[in-house]
C-alpha positions as protocol buffer text, in pm:
chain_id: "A"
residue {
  index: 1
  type: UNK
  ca { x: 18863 y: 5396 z: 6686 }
}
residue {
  index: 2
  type: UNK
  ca { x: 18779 y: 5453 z: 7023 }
}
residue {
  index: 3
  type: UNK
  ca { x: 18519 y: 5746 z: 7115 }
}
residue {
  index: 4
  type: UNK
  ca { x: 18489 y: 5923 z: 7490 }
}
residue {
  index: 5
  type: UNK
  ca { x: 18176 y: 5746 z: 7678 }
}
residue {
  index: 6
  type: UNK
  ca { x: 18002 y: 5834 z: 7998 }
}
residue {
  index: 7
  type: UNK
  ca { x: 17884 y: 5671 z: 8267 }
}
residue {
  index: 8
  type: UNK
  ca { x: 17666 y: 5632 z: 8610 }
}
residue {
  index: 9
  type: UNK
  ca { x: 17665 y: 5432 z: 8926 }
}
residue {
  index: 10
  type: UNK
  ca { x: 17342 y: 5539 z: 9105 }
}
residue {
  index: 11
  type: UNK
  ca { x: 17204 y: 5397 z: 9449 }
}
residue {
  index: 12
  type: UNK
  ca { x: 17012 y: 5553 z: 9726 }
}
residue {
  index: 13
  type: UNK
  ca { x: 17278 y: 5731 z: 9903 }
}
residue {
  index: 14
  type: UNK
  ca { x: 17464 y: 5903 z: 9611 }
}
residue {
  index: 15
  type: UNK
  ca { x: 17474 y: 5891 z: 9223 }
}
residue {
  index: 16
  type: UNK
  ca { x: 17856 y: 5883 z: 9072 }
}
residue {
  index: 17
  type: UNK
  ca { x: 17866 y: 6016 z: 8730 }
}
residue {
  index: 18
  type: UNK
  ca { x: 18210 y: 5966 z: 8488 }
}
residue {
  index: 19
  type: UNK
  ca { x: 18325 y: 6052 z: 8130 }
}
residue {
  index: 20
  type: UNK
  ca { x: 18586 y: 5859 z: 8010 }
}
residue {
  index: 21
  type: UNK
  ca { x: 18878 y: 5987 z: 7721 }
}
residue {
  index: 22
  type: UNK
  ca { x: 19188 y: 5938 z: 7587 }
}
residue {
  index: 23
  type: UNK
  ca { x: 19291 y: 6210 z: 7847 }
}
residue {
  index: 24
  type: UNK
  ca { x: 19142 y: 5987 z: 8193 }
}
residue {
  index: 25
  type: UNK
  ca { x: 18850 y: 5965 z: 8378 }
}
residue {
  index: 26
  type: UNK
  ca { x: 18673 y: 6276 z: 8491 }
}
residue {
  index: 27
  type: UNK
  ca { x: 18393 y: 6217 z: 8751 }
}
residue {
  index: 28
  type: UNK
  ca { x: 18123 y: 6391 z: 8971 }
}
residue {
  index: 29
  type: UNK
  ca { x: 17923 y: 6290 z: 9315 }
}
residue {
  index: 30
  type: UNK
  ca { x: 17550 y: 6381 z: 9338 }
}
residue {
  index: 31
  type: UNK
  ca { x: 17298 y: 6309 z: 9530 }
}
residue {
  index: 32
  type: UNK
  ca { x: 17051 y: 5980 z: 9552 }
}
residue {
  index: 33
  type: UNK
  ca { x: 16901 y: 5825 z: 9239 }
}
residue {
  index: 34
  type: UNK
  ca { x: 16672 y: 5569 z: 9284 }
}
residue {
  index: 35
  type: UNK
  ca { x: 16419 y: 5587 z: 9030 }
}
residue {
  index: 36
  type: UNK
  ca { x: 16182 y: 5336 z: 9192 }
}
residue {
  index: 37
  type: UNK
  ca { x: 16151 y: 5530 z: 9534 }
}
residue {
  index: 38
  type: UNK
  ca { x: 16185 y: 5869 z: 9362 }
}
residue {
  index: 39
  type: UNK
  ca { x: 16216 y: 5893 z: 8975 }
}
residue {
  index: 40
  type: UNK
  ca { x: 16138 y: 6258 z: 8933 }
}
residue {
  index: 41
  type: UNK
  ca { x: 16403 y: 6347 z: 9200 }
}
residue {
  index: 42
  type: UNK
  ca { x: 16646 y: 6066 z: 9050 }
}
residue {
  index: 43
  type: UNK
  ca { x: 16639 y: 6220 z: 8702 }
}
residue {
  index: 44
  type: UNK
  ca { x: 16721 y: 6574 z: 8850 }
}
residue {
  index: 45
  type: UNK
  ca { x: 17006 y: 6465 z: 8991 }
}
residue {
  index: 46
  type: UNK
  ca { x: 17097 y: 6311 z: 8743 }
}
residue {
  index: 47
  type: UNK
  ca { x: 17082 y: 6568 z: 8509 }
}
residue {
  index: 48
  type: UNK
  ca { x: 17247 y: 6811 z: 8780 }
}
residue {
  index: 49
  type: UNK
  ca { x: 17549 y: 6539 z: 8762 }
}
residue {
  index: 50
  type: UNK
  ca { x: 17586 y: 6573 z: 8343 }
}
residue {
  index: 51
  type: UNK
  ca { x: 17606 y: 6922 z: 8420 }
}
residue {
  index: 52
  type: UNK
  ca { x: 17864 y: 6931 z: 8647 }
}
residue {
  index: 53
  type: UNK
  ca { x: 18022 y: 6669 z: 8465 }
}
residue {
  index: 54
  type: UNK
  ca { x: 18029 y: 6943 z: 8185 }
}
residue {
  index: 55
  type: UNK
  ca { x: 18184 y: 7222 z: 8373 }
}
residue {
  index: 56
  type: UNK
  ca { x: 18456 y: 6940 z: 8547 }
}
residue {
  index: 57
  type: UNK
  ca { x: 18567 y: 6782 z: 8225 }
}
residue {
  index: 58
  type: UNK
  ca { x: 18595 y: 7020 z: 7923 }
}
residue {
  index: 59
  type: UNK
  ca { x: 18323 y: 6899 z: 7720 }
}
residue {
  index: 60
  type: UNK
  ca { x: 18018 y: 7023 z: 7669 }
}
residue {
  index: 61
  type: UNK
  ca { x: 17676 y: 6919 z: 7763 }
}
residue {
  index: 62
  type: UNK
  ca { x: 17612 y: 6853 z: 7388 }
}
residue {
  index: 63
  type: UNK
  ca { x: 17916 y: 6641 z: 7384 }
}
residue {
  index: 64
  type: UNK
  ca { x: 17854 y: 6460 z: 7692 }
}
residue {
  index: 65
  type: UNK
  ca { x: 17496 y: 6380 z: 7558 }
}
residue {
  index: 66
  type: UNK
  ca { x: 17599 y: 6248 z: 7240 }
}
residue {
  index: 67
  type: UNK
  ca { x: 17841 y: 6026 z: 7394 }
}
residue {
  index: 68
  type: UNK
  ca { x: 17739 y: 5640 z: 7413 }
}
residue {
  index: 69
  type: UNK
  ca { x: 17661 y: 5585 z: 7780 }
}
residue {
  index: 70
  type: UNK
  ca { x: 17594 y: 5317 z: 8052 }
}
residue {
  index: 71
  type: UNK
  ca { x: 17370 y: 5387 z: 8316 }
}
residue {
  index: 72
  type: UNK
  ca { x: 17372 y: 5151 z: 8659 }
}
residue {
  index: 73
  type: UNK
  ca { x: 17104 y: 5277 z: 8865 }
}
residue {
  index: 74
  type: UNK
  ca { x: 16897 y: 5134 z: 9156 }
}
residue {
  index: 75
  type: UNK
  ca { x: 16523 y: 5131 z: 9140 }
}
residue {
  index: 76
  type: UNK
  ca { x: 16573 y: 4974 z: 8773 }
}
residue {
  index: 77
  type: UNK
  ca { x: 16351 y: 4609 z: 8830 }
}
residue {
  index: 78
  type: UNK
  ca { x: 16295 y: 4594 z: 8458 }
}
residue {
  index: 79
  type: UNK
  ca { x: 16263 y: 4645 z: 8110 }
}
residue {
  index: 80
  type: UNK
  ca { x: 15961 y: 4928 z: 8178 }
}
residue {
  index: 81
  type: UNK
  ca { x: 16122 y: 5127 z: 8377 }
}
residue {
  index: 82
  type: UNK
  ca { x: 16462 y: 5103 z: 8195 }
}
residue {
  index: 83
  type: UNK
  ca { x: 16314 y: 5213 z: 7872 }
}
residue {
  index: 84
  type: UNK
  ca { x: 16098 y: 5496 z: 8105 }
}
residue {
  index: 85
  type: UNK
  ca { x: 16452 y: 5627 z: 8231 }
}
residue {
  index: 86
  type: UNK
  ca { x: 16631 y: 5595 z: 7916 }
}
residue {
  index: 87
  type: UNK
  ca { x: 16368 y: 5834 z: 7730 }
}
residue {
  index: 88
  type: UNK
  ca { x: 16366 y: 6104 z: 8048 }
}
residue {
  index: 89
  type: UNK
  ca { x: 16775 y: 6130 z: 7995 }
}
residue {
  index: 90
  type: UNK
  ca { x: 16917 y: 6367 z: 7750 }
}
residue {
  index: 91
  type: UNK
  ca { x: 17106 y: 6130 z: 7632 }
}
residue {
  index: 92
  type: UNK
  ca { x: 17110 y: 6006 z: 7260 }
}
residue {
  index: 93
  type: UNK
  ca { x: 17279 y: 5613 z: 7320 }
}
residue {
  index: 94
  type: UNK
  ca { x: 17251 y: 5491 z: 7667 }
}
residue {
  index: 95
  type: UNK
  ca { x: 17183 y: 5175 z: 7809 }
}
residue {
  index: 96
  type: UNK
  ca { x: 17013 y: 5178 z: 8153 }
}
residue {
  index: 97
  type: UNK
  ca { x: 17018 y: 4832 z: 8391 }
}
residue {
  index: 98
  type: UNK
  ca { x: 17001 y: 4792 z: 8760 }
}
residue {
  index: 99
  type: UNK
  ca { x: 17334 y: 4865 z: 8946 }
}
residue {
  index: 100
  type: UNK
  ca { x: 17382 y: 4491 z: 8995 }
}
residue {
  index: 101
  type: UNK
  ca { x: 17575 y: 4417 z: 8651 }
}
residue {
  index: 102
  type: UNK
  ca { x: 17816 y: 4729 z: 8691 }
}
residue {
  index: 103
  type: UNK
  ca { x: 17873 y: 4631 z: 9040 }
}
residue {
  index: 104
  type: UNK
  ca { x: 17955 y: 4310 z: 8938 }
}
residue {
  index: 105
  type: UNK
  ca { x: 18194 y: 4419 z: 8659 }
}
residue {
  index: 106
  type: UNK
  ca { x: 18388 y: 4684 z: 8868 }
}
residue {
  index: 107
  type: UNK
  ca { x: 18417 y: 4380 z: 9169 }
}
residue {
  index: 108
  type: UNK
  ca { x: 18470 y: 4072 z: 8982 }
}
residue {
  index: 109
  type: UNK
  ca { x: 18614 y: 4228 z: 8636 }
}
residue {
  index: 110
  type: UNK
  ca { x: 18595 y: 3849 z: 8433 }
}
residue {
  index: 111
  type: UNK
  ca { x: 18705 y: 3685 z: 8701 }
}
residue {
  index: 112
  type: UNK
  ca { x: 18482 y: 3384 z: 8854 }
}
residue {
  index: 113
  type: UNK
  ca { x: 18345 y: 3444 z: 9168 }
}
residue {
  index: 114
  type: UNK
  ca { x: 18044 y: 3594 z: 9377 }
}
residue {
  index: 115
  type: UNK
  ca { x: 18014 y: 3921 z: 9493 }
}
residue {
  index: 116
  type: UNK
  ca { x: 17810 y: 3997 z: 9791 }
}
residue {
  index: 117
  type: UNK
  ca { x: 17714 y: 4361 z: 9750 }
}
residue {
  index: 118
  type: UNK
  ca { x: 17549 y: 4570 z: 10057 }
}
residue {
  index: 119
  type: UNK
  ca { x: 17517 y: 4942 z: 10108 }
}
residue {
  index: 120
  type: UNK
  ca { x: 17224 y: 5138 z: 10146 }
}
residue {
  index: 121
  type: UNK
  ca { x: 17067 y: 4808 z: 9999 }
}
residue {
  index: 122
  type: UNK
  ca { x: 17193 y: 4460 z: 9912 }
}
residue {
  index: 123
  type: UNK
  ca { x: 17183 y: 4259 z: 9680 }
}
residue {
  index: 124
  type: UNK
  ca { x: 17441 y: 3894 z: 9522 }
}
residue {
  index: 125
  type: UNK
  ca { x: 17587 y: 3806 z: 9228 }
}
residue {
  index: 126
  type: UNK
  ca { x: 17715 y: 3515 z: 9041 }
}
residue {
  index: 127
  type: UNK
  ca { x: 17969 y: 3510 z: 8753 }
}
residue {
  index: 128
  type: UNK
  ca { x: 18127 y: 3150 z: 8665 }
}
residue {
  index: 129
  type: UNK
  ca { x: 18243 y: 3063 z: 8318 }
}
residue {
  index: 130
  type: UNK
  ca { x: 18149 y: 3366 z: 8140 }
}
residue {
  index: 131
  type: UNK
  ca { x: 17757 y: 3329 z: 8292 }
}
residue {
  index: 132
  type: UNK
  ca { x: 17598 y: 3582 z: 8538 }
}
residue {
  index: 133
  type: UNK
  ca { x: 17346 y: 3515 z: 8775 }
}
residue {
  index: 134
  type: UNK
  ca { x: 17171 y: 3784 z: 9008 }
}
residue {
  index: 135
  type: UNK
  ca { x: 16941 y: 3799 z: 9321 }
}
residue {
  index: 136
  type: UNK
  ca { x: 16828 y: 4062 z: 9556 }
}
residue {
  index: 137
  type: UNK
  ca { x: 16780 y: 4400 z: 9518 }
}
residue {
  index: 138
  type: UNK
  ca { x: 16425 y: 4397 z: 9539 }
}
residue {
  index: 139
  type: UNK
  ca { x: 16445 y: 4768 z: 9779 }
}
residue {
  index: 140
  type: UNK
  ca { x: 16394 y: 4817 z: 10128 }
}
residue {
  index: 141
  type: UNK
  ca { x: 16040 y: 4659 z: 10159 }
}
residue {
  index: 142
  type: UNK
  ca { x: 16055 y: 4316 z: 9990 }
}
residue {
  index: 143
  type: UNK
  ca { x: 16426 y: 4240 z: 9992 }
}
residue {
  index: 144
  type: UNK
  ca { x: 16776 y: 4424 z: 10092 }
}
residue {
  index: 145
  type: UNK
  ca { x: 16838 y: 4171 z: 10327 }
}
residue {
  index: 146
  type: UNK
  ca { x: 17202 y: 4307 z: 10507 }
}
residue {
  index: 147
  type: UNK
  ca { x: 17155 y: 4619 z: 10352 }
}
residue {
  index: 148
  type: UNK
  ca { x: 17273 y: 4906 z: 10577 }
}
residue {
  index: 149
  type: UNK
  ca { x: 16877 y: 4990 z: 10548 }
}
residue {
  index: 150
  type: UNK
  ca { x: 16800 y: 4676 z: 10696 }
}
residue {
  index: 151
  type: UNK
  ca { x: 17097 y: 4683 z: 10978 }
}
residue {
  index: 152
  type: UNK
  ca { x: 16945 y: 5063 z: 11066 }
}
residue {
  index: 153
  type: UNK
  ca { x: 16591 y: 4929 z: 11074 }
}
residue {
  index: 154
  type: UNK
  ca { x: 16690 y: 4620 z: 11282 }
}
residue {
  index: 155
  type: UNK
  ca { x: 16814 y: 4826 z: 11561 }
}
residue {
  index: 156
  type: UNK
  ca { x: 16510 y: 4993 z: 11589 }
}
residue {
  index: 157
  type: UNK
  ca { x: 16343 y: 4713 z: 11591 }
}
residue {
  index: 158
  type: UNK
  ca { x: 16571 y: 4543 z: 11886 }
}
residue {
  index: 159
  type: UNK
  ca { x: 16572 y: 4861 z: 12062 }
}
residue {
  index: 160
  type: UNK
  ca { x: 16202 y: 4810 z: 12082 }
}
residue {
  index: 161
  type: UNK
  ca { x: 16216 y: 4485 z: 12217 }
}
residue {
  index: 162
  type: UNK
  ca { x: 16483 y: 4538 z: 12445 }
}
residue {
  index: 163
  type: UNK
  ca { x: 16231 y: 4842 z: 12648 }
}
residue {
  index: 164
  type: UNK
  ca { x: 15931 y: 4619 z: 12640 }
}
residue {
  index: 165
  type: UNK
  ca { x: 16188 y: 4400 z: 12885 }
}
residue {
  index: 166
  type: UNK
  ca { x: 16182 y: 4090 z: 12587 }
}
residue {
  index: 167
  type: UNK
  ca { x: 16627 y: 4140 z: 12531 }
}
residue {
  index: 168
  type: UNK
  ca { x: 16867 y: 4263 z: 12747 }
}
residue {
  index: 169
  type: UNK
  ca { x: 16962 y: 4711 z: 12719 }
}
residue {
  index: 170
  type: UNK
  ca { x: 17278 y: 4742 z: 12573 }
}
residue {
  index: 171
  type: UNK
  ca { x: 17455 y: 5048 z: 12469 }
}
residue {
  index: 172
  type: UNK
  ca { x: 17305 y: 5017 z: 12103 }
}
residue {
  index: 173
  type: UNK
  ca { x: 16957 y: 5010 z: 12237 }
}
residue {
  index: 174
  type: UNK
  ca { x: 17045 y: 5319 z: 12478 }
}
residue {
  index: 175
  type: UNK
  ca { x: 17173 y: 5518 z: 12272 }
}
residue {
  index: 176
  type: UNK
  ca { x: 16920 y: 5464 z: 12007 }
}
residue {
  index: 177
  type: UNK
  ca { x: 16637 y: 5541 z: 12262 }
}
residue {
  index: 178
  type: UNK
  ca { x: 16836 y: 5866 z: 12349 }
}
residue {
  index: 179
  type: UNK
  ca { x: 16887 y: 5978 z: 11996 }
}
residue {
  index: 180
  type: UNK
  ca { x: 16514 y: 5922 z: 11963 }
}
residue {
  index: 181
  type: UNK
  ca { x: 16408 y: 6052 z: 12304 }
}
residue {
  index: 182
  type: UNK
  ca { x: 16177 y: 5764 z: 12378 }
}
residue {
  index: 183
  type: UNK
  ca { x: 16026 y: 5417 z: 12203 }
}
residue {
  index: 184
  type: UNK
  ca { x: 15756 y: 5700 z: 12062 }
}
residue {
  index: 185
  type: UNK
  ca { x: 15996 y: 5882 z: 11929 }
}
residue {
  index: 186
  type: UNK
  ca { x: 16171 y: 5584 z: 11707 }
}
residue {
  index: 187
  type: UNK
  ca { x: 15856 y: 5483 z: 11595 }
}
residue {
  index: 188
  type: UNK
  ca { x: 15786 y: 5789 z: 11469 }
}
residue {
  index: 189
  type: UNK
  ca { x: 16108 y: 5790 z: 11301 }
}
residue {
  index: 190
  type: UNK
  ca { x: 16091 y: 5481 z: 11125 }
}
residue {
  index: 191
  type: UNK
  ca { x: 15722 y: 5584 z: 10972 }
}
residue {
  index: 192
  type: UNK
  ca { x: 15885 y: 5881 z: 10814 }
}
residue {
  index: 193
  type: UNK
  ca { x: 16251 y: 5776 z: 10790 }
}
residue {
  index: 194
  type: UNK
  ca { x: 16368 y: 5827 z: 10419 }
}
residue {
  index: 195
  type: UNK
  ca { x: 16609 y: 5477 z: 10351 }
}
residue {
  index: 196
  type: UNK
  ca { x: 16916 y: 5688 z: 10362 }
}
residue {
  index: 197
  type: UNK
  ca { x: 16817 y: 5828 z: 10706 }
}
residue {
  index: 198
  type: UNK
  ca { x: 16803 y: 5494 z: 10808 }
}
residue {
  index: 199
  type: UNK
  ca { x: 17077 y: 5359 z: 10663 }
}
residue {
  index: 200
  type: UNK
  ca { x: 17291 y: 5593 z: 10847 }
}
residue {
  index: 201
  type: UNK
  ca { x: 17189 y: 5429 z: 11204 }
}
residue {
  index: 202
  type: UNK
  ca { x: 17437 y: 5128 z: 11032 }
}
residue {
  index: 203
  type: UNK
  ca { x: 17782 y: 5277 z: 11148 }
}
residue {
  index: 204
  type: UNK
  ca { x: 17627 y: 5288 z: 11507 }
}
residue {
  index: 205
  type: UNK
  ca { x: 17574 y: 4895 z: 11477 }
}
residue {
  index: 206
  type: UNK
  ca { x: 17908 y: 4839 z: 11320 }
}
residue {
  index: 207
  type: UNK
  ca { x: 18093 y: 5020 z: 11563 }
}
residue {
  index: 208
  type: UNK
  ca { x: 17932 y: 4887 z: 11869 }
}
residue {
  index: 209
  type: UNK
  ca { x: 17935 y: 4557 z: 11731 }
}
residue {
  index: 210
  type: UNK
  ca { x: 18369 y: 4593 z: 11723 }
}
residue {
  index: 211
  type: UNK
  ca { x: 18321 y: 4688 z: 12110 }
}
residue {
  index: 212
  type: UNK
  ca { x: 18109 y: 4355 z: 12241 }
}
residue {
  index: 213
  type: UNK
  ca { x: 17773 y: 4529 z: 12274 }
}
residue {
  index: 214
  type: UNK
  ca { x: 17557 y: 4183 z: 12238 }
}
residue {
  index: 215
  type: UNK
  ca { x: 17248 y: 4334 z: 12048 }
}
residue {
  index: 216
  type: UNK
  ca { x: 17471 y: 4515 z: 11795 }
}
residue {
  index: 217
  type: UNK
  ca { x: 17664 y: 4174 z: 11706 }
}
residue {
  index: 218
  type: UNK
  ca { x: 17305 y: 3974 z: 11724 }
}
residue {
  index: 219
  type: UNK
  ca { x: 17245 y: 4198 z: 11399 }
}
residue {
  index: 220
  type: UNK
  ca { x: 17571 y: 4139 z: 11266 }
}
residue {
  index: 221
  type: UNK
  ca { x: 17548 y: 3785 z: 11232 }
}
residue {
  index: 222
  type: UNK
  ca { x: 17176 y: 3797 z: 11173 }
}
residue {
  index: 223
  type: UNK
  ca { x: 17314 y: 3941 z: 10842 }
}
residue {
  index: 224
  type: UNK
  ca { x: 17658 y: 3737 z: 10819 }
}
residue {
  index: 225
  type: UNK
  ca { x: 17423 y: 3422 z: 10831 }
}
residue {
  index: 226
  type: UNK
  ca { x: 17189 y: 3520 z: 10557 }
}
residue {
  index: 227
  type: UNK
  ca { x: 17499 y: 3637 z: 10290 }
}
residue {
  index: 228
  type: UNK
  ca { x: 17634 y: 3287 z: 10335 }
}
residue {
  index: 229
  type: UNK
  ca { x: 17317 y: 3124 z: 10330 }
}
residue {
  index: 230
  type: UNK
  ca { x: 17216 y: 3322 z: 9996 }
}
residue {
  index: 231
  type: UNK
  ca { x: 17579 y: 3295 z: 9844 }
}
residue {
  index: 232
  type: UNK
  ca { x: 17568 y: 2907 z: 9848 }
}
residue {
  index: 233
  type: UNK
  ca { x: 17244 y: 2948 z: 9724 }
}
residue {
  index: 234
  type: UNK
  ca { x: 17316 y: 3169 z: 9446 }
}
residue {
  index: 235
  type: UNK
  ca { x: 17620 y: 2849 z: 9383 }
}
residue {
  index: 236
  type: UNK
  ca { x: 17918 y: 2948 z: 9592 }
}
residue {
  index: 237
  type: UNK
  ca { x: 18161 y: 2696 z: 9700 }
}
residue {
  index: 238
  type: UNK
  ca { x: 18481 y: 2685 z: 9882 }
}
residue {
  index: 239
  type: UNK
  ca { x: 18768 y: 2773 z: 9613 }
}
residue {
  index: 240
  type: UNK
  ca { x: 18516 y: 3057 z: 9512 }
}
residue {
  index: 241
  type: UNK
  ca { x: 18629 y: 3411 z: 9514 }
}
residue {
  index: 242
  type: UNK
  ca { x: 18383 y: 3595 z: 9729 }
}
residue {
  index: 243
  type: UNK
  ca { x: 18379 y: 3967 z: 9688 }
}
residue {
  index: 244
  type: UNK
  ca { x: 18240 y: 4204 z: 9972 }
}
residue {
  index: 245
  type: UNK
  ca { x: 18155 y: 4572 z: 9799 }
}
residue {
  index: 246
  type: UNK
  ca { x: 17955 y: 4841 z: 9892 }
}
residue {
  index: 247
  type: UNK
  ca { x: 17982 y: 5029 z: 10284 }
}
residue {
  index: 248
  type: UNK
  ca { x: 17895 y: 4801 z: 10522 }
}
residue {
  index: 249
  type: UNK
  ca { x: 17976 y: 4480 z: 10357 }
}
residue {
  index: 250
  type: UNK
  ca { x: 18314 y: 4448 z: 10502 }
}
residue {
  index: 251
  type: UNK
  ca { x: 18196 y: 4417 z: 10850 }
}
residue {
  index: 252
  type: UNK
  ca { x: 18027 y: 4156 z: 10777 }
}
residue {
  index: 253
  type: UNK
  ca { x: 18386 y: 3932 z: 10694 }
}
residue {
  index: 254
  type: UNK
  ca { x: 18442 y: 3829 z: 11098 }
}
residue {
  index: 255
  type: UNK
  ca { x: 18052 y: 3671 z: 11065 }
}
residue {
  index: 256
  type: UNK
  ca { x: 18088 y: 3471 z: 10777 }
}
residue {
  index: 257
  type: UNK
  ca { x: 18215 y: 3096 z: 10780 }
}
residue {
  index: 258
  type: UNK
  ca { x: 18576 y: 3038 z: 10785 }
}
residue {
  index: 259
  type: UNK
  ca { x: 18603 y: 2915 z: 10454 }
}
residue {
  index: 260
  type: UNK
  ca { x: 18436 y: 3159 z: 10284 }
}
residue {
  index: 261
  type: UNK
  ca { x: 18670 y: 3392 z: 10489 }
}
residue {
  index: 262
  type: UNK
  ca { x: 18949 y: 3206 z: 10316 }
}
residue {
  index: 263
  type: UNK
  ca { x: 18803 y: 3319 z: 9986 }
}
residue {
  index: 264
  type: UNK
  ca { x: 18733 y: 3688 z: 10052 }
}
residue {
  index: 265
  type: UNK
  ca { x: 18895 y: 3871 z: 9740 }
}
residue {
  index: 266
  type: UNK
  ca { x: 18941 y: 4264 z: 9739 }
}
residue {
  index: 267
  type: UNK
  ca { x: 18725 y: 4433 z: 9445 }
}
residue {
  index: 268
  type: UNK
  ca { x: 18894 y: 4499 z: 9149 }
}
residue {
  index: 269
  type: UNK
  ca { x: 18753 y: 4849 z: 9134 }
}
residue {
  index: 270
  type: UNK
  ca { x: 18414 y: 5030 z: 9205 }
}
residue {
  index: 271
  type: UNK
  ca { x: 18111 y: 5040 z: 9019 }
}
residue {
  index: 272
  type: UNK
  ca { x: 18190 y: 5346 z: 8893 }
}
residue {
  index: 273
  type: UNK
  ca { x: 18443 y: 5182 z: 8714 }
}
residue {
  index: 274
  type: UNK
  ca { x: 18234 y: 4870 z: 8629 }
}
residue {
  index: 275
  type: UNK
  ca { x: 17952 y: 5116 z: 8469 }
}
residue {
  index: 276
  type: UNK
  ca { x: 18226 y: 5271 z: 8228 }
}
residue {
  index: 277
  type: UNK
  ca { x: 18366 y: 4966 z: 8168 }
}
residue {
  index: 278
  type: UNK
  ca { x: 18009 y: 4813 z: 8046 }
}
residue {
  index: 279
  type: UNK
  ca { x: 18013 y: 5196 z: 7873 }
}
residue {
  index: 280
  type: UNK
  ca { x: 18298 y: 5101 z: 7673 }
}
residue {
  index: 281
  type: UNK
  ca { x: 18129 y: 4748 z: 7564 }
}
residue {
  index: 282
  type: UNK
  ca { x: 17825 y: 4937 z: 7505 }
}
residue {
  index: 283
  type: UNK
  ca { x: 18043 y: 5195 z: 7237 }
}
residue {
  index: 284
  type: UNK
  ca { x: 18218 y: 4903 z: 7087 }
}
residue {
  index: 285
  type: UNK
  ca { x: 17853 y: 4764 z: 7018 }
}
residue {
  index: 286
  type: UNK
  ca { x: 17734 y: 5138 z: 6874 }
}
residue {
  index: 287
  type: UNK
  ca { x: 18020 y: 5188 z: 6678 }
}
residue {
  index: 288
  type: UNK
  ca { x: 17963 y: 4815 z: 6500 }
}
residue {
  index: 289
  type: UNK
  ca { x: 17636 y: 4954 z: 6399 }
}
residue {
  index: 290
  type: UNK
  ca { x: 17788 y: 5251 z: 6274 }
}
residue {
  index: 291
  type: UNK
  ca { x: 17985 y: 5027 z: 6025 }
}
């Protein structure tokens, strides 16, 4: 028997909420959910999401609740503040993890590999005969290393250096001390700068880095260094499917080694799909009990 389930992909950008039935996959977009950086504001978005889920899909919110569910979430660093977020949903059988494992699952599927995941934050993981391994996604502070956070946060910083006279100008620089009306003015940014605000200087870098501009590509393989460095690490080797997801991982391909450019592998699907996947797992495991 197979029962409808629901799921979430949630990071600090957007939150991407699904129910899955016998007649497809219905899903919504919402706004950030990071319960680390802001739980209270994570849950309401959240529980905006079900509710548009509702009206989107046919069911009801007493369906939708009452549905098993798996929830992939950022902010999640353990079993505390899992079980905190599980008892602030509405929902009667969910799960909640980090968004690594249903990144991971919509990526990789089963296959072997590692996926290199980097968005508004970053973080690896490892799958190899049926084991998983994870690092990263410690936020914006500790960790996110190649994160479009850190790429954003890095051109300030270069920007800086570049008008004290310590790096060459270049049109990244300029234009960020133009958008920002002086080196006061980033600063001030930066101390107030929400991490999706400065995730969004990343498409600057990415597409100044394509044109030549030698501060922007400094940054790029700044980052491209560190994923290889950290994927053989984490137990990459040549052979390997590697796995770029998330929305500025892909630029980072032309700054990685050749032969883990050999092994680049298109995701199997996105998170979104991972975290109903897992969903589906998680209902096979409910309805066991059931039995």
């Amino acid at each position: 028997m197979s029962i409808p389930v629901v799921a979430a992909d949630g990071g600090g950008t957007r939150c991407r909420l699904a129910v899955r039935s016998g007649a497809g996959d219905v899903s919504v977009v919402v706004g950030s959910a990071n319960v680390t950086t802001g739980f209270d504001a994570a849950l309401s978005e959240i529980r905006r999401g079900l509710s548009a889920l509702a009206a989107k899909s046919g069911f009801s919110e007493a369906d939708l609740i009452s549905f098993p569910a798996f929830f992939g979430l950022a902010g999640v660093t353990g079993k505390t503040i899992s079980e905190r977020v599980a008892a602030a949903l509405p929902l009667q059988q969910v799960r909640v993890t980090d968004d690594r494992p249903t990144a991971l699952r919509g990526g990789l599927g089963h296959r072997d590999g590692v996926l290199v995941h980097c968005g508004t934050g970053s973080f690896f993981a490892m799958q190899q005969g049926g084991k998983t391994r994870f690092g990263g996604g410690w936020g914006p502070i500790l960790g996110d290393q190649a994160s479009a956070y850190w790429v954003g946060r890095r051109a300030l910083s270069i920007t800086l250096r570049a008008e004290d006279g310590l790096v060459a100008q270049s049109n990244l620089s300029r234009s960020l001390l133009e958008r920002h009306k002086s080196a006061a003015g980033i600063v001030s940014f930066a101390a107030m700068a929400r991490q999706a605000e400065m995730a969004a200087i990343a498409p600057l870098v990415t597409g100044l880095a394509q044109q030549g501009d030698p501060l922007a590509q400094s940054i790029m393989q700044e980052a491209g260094t560190s994923i290889a460095t950290t994927a053989q690490a984490m137990g990459w080797q040549p052979g390997l499917a590697i796995c770029l997801t998330g929305g500025i991982a892909a630029h980072y391909a032309p700054y990685l080694p050749v032969n883990m450019q050999k092994n680049i592998t298109q995701p199997l699907g996105e998170p979104l799909q991972g975290a109903l996947s897992l969903a589906q797992d998680f209902s096979k495991e409910f309805l066991d009990e059931r039995c």
